[in-house]
C-alpha positions as CSV (number, residue, x, y, z in Angstrom):
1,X,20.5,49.8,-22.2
2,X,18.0,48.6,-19.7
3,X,19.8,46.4,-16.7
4,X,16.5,44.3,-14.7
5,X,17.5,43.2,-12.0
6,X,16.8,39.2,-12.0
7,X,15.8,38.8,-8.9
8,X,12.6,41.4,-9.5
9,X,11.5,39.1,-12.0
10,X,9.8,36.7,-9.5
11,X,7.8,39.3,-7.6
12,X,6.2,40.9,-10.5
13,X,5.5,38.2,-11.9
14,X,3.6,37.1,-8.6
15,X,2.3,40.7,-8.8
16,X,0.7,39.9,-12.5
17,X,-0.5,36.7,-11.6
18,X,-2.2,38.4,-8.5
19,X,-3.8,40.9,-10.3
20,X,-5.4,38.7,-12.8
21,X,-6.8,36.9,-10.0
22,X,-8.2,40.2,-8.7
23,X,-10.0,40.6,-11.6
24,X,-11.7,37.4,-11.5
25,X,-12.2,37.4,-7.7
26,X,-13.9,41.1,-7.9
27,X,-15.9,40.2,-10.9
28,X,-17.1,36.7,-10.0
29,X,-16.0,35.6,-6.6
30,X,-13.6,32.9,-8.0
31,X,-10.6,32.9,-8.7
32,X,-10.5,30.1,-11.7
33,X,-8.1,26.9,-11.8
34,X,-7.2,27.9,-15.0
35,X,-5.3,30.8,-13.5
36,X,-3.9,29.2,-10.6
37,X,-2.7,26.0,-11.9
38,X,-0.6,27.2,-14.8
39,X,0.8,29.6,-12.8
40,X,2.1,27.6,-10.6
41,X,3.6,25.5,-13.2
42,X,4.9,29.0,-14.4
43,X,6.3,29.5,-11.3
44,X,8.5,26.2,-11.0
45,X,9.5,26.7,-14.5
46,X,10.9,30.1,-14.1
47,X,12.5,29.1,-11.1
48,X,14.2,26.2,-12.9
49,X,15.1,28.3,-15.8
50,X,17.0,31.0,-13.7
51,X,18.7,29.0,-10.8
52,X,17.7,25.0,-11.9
53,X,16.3,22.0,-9.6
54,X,17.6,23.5,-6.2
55,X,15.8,26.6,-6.8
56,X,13.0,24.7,-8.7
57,X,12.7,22.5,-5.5
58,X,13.2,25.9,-3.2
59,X,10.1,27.6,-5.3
60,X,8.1,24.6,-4.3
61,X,8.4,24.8,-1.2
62,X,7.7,28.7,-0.5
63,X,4.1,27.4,-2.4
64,X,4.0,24.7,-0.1
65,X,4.2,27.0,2.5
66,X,2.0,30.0,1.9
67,X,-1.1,27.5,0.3
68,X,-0.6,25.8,4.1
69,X,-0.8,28.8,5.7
70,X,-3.8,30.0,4.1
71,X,-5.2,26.3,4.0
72,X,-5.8,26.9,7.8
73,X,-8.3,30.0,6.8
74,X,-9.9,27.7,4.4
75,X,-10.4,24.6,6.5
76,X,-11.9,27.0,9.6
77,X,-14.3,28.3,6.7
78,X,-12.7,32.1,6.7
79,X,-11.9,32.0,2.8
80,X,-12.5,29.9,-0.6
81,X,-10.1,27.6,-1.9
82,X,-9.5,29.9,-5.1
83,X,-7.4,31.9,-2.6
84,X,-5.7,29.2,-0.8
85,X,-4.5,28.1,-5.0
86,X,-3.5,32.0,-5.5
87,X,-1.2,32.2,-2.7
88,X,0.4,28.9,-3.8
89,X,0.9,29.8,-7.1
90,X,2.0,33.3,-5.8
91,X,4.5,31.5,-3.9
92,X,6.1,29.5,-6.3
93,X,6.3,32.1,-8.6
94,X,8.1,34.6,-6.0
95,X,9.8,31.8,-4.1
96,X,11.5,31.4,-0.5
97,X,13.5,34.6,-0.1
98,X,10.0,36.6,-0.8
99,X,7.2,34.9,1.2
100,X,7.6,36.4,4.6
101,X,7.5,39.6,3.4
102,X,4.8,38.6,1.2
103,X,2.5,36.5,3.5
104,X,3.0,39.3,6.2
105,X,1.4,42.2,3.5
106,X,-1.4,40.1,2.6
107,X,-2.2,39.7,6.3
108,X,-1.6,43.6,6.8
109,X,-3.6,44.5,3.5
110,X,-6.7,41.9,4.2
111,X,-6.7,43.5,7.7
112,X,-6.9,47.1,6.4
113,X,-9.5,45.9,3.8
114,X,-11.7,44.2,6.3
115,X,-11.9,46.9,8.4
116,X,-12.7,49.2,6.2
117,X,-15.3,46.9,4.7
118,X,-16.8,46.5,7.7
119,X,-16.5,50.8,8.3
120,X,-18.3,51.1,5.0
121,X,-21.0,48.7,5.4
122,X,-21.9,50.1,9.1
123,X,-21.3,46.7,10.4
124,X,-17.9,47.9,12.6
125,X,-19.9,46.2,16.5
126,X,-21.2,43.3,14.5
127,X,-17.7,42.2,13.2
128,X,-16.2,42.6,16.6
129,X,-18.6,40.9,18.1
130,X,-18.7,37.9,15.0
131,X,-14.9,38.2,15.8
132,X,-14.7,37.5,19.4
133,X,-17.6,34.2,18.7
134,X,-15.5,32.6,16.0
135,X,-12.0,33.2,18.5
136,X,-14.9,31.2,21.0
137,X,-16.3,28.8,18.5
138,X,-12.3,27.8,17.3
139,X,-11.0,27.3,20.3
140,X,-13.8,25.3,21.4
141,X,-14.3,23.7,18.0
142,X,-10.4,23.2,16.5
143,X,-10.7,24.3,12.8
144,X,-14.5,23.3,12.0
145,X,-16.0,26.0,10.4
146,X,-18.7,28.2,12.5
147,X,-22.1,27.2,11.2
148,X,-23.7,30.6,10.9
149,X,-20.2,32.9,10.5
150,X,-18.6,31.7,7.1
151,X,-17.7,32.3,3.9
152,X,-20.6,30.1,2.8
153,X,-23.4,32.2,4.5
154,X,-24.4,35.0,2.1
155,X,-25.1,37.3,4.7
156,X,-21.7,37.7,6.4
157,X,-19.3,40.4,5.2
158,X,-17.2,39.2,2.1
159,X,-13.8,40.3,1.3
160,X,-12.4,39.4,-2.3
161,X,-9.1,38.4,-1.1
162,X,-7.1,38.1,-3.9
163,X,-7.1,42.2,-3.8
164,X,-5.5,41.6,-0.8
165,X,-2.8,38.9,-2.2
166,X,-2.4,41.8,-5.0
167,X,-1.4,44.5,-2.2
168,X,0.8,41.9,-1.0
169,X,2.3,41.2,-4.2
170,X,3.3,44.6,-5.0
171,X,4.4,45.8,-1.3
172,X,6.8,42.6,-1.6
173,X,7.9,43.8,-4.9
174,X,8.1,47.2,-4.3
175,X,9.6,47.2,-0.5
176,X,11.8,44.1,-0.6
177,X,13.0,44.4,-4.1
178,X,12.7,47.9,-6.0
179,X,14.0,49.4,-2.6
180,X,16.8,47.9,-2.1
């Protein structure tokens, strides 16, 4: 007989969630509402299910979290709001004990992507340099998006970051739970 550990549930499940959302993000640049939203209802359930209204309450708040974490990208206009929702529901569903871990591989694997985006494209001195005017233009300005370096502006680099929410997903799941 096969023993799963229950606790592995919630980070695979975030790790299935995030991949779907990959797909969208890589194939459209959106990650839909359709995804997000029911996932995050997912999440709370499951929660609920296995460990009821503490944990239910607990799962809410690691989505809570991560979403205001990444709502800071959003409002300085370094992401879409379809990844702000993805990390939310990707919190719910993996829940408190997970999102350090979880929010720190993101960060780590959107890092690693951008750069080598940025290798790939030839564009390595021009994203230094866009880097060093945005840490200018945000100190200067708080969190109002640069007018010409967004993710609006078609011409910028653009990173689908829900690959990035995937890689954290399955580090999470594979160093903080299958290793252990």
């Amino acid at each position: 007989m096969i023993r799963i550990d229950s606790e592995l549930v919630y980070p695979a499940a975030a790790s299935v969630c995030a991949l779907v959302g990959s797909f969208f993000d890589v194939k459209s640049r959106r990650v839909p509402n359709l995804l997000t939203g029911p996932s995050i209802v997912f999440g709370l359930l499951l929660h609920l299910s296995m460990g009821g209204w503490r944990q239910m309450a607990i799962s809410a708040a690691a989505g809570l979290i991560c979403g205001l974490v990444f709502l800071v990208f959003y409002l300085a206009g370094g992401m879409g709001a379809g990844d702000v929702k993805l990390i939310t529901a990707v919190g719910c569903i993996c829940g408190l004990h997970y999102i350090v871990g979880l929010l720190a591989f993101t960060a780590i694997a959107g890092g690693i992507m951008a750069a080598a985006l940025a290798l790939a494209s030839g564009r390595v001195k021009q994203t230094i340099l866009n880097v060093v005017e945005l840490v200018s233009h945000h100190r200067s300005a708080g969190l109002t998006p640069h007018p010409e370096i967004n993710v609006l502006n078609a011409s910028t680099l653009r990173l689908p970051y829900a690959l990035a929410i995937t890689a954290g997903c399955a580090l999470t799941l594979y160093l903080q739970g299958v290793q252990r």
